[in-house]
N, C-alpha and C positions, 0 to 999 in steps of 0.2 A: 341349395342347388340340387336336382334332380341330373340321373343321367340321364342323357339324350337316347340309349338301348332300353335300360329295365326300369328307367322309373324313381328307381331310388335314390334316398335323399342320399348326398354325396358328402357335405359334407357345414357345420354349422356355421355362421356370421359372426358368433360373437366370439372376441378374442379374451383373453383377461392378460394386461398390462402391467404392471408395477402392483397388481394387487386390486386392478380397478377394469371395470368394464370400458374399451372405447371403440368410437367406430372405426370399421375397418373396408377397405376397398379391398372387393375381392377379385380378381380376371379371370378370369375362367372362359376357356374359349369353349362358344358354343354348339360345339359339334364333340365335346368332351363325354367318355363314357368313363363307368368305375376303374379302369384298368390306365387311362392315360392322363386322369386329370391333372392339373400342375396348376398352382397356387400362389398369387402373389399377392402378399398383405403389405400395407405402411405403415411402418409402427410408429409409434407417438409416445416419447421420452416424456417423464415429468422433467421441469427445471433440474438444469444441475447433474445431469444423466445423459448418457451416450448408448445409443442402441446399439449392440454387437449381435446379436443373431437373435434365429429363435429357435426355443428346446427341440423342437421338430422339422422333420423335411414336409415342405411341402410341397414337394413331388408325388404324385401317384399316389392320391389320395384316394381311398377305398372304404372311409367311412367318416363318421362325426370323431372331429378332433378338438381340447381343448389345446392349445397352444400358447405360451409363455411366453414373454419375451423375456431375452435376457439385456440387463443392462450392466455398463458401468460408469462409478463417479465419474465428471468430469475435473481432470486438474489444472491448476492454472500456474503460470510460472508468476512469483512475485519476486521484483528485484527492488535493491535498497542503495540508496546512492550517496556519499558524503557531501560536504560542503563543496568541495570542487567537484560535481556529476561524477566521480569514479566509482563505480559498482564495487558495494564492500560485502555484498551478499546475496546468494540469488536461493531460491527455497520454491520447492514445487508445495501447491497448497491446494488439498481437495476442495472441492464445490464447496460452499457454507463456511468451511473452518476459518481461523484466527491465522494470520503468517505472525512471525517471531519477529520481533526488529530487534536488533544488537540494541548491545545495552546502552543505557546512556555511559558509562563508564568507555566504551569503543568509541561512542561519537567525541568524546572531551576534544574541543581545540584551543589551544593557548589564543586567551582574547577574544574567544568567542560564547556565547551563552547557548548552549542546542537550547531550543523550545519546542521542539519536536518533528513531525513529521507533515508533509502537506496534504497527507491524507490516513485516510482510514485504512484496515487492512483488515476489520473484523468482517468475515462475510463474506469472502472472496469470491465473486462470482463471475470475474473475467483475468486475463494478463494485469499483473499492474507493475509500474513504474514511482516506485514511492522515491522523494526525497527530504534530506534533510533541512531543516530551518533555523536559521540562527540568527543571531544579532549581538553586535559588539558590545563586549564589556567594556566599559565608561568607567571612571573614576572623577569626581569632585576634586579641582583642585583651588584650594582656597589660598590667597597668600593677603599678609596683617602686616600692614606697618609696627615698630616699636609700640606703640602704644596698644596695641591687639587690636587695632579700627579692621575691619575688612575692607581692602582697598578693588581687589578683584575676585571672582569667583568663576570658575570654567568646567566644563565634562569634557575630559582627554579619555577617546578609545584609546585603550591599551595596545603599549608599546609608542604610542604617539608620542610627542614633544610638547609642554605646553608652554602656552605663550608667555613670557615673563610681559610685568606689568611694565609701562613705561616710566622714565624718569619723575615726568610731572604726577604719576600714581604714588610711585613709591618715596617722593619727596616729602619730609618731614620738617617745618623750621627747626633751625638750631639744631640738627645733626649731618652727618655725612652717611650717605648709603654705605654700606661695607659687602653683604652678601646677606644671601637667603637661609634661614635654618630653619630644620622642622619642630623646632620646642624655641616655643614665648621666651625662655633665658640663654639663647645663645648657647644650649647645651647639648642640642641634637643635631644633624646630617646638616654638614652646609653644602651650600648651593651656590659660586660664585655666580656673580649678575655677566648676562650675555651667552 
């Protein structure tokens, strides 16, 4: 731009950015001479970057300026939620970085399996809401007539109740039901029927 008095150039177009030439809109009103020019640029963030000023005023510009922008990382809030939605942890995580998730040792729930999370967190490149994923720990439970036949076989989520077998199952000729035990010789944990 030139002043509208003497002529001279007032002041240059090219900005440099984060390191990088871009274009820039300059206003300049045009009745501006060297003593009153006043300058307004829009700066242009790479991803992941928030524009806070620039190194210079551009007020009252009186000659060629290189001008800088200044920026900073953007952060992003990432929170971590348990089995039942209760936020167990919230952590501010710069642009690009990794957030922490508690260990699996914090997620442990009686009966539950954690499998993980329902998302990713490497990379953070906005707010995130992660949660936890689980699925019930099951147990096989097998029960053997006297003879060790396997008469039923079942998966009880823990803590569950499993179904005894019925009469006509656990019917043997030639003996009487008595109760259930967990060793073939009647030598481990009984389990009266019903």
């Amino acid at each position: 731009k030139e002043c509208n008095t003497c002529g001279k150039t007032l002041l240059t177009e090219t900005i440099l950015a984060t390191g990088k030439h871009i274009e820039s809109d300059w206003i300049v009103d045009k009745k501006a001479t060297c003593t009153d020019i006043v300058a307004t640029v829009q700066a242009q963030a790479k991803p992941g970057y928030e524009f806070v000023k620039w190194d210079k005023s551009l007020n009252k510009v009186t000659r060629d300026l290189d001008i800088y922008g200044v920026y900073e990382v953007k952060v992003y809030t990432v929170r971590f939620f348990d089995s039942n939605k209760n936020l167990i942890n919230e952590q501010l995580v710069k642009h690009g970085e990794t957030a922490v998730a508690p260990s699996d040792d914090e997620m442990a729930v009686e009966g539950l399996n954690f499998l993980g999370w329902d998302k990713t967190f490497d990379n953070v490149t906005s707010d995130l809401d992660v949660y936890s994923m689980y699925d019930y720990v099951s147990y096989t439970v097998r029960f053997f007539d006297n003879n060790n036949n396997l008469i039923n076989e079942q998966l009880v989520k823990h803590g569950e109740a499993a179904v005894e077998p019925s009469e006509e199952e656990r019917c043997v000729v030639g003996y009487e039901f008595v109760e259930w035990n967990t060793s073939p010789n009647g030598n481990g944990k009984s389990y009266k029927a019903g």
